[in-house]
C-alpha positions in Angstrom: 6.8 -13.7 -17.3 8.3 -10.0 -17.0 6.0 -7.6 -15.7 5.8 -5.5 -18.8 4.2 -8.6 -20.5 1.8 -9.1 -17.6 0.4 -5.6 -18.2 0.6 -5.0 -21.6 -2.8 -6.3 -21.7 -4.2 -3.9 -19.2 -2.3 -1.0 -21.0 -3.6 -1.9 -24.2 -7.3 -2.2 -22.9 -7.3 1.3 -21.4 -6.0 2.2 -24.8 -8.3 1.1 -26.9 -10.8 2.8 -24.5 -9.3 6.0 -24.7 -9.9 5.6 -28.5 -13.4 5.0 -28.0 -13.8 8.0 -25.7 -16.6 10.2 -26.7 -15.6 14.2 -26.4 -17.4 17.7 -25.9 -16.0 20.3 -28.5 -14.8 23.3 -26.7 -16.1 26.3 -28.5 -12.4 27.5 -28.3 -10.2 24.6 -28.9 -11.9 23.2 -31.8 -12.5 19.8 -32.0 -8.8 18.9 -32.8 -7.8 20.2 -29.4 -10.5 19.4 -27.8 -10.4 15.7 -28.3 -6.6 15.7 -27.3 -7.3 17.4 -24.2 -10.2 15.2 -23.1 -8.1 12.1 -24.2 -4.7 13.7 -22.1 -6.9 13.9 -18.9 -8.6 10.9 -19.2 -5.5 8.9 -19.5 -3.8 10.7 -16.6 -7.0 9.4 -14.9 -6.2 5.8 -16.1 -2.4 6.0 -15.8 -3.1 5.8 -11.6 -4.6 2.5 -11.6 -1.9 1.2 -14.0 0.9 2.0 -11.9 -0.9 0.7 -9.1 -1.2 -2.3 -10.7 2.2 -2.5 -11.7 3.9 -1.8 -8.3 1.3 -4.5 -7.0 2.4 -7.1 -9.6 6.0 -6.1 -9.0 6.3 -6.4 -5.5 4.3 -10.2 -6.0 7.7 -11.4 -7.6 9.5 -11.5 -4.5 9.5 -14.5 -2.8 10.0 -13.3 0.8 6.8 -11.3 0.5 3.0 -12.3 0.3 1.5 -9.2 -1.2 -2.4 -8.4 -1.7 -5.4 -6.1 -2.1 -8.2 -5.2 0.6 -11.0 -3.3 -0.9 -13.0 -3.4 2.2 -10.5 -2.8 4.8 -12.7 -1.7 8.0 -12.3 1.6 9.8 -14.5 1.3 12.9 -15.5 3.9 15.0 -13.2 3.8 17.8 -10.1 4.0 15.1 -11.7 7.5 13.7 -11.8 8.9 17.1 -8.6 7.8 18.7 -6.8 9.2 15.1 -9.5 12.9 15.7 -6.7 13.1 18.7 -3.5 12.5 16.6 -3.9 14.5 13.8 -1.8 17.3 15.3 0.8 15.0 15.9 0.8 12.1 13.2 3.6 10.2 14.0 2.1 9.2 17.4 0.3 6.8 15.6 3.2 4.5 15.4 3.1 1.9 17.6 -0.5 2.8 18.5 -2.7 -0.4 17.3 -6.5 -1.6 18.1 -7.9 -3.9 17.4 -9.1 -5.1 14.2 -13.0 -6.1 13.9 -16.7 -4.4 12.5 -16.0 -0.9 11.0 -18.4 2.0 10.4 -16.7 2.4 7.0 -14.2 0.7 4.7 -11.4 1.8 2.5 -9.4 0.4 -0.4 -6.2 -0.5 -0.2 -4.3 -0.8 -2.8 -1.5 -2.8 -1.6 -0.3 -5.1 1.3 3.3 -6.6 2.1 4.1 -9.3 4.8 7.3 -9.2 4.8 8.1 -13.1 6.0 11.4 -12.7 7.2 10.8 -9.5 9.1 7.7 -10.4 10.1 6.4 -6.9 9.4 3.2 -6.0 7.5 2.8 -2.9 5.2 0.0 -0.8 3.6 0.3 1.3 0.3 -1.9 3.8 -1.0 -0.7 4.3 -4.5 -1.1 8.1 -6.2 0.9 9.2 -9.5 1.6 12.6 -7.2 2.1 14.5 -10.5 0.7 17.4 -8.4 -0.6 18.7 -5.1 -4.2 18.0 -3.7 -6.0 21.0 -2.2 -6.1 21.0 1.7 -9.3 19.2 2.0 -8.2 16.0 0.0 -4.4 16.4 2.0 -6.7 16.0 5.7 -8.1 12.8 4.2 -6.1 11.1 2.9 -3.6 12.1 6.1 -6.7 10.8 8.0 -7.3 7.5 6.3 -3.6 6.8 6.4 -3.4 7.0 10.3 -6.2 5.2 10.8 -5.1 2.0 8.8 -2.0 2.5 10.5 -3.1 1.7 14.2 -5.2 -1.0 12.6 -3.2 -2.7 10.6 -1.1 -4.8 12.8 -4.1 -6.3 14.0 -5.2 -6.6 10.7 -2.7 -8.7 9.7 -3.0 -10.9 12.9 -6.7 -11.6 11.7 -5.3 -13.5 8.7 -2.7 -15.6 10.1 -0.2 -13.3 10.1 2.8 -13.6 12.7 3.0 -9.2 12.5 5.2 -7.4 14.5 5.5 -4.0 13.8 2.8 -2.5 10.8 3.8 0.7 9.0 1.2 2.9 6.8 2.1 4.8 3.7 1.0 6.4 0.3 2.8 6.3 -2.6 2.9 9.7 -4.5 5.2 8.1 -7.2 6.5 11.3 -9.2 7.1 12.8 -6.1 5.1 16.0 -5.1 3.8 14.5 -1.6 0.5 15.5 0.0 1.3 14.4 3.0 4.7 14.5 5.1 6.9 12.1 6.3 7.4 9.1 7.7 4.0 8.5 5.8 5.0 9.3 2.2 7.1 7.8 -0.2 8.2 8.6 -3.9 9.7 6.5 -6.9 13.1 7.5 -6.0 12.7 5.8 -2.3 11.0 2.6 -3.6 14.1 0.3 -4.2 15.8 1.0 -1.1 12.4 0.4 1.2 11.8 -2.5 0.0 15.4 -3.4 -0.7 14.2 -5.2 -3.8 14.5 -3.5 -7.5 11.0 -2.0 -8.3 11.0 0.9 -10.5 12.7 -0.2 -13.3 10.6 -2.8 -14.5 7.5 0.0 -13.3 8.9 2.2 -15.8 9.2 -0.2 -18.7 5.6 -0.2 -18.3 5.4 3.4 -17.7 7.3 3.5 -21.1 5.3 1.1 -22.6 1.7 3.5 -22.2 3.2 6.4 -22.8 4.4 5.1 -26.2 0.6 3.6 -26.9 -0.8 7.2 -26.0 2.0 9.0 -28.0 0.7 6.9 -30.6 -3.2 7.0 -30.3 -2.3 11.6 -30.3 -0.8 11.6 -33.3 -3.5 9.2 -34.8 -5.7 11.7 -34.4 
């Protein structure tokens, strides 16, 4: 099954809900504009978790990679005050690793690769990166990104995994990057880091939802 067929169904669910989606009427806009505003917003919103799941699903069709979710990946303690120290330097947290065990808190990541030939393991936070986040948001997510990345060799060891190098990055697809490199990535560096052809079939689907949201607009 291509991948555009394996997410049609999700595209076509957050469709239907975007047609569902009640609106406030801007005194100004009317409710013409109004409803495509709220609608516009809303589907930027959804569009994130699509391409998420689309890179995920993507990435599952090669063979030489076992690729999966964490929701609760754990952050404990020790990892938020060894990465306190590194924030002025980030990329000292390459080839810094703890281990992995209880955490104070969890994040969600969106995507893991074992690469089973290299033996490496991966984590990616996915954004669209249709735009900069203020200087706040830009610490965190730097933040959460270094502390997966000294834990996630370990990680990977706790399943099974034979890891021997672990790398952490965040996706900002369309390409204005929050954070630097070597911790960013955009959709014009996918194929060659994973030297498998990604953003291709991503944009079919890409294509796909904006076509069904052209659509639902000019319904209106």
């Amino acid at each position: 099954m291509c991948l555009l067929a394996k997410l049609r169904p999700i595209v076509d669910v957050t469709i239907e809900g975007l047609a569902r989606k009640r609106f406030v009427v801007d005194p100004i806009a009317g409710e013409h504009y109004s409803r495509l505003v709220s609608v516009v917003s809303s589907a930027y919103k959804r569009h994130g978790y699509i391409l998420e799941r689309a890179l995920l699903e993507r990435l599952r069709e090669n063979a030489e990679f076992a690729v999966w979710t964490e929701p609760e990946f754990k952050v404990s303690q020790g990892a938020d005050q060894l990465v306190g120290t590194l924030m002025g330097d980030p990329q000292s947290a390459i080839g810094s690793n703890i281990n992995y065990g209880t955490g104070e808190r969890t994040l969600q990541t969106d995507i893991i690769v074992y690469d089973k030939a290299k033996k490496t393991i991966a984590s990616y936070e996915v954004k669209r990166g249709s735009g900069l986040h203020d200087s706040g948001k830009r610490r965190s997510i730097l933040r959460d990104t270094l502390c997966t990345q000294i834990l996630l060799q370990s990680y990977g060891q706790s399943l099974g995994y034979v890891a021997t190098s672990a790398r952490s990055y965040v996706v900002f697809y369309y390409g204005m990057c929050s954070i630097h490199k070597p911790f960013s990535l955009t959709k014009d560096e996918l194929n060659e880091h994973f030297e498998f052809p990604v953003t291709a079939q991503v944009e079919l689907v890409n294509g796909y939802f904006g076509r069904r949201l052209f659509a639902l607009l000019a319904a209106g």
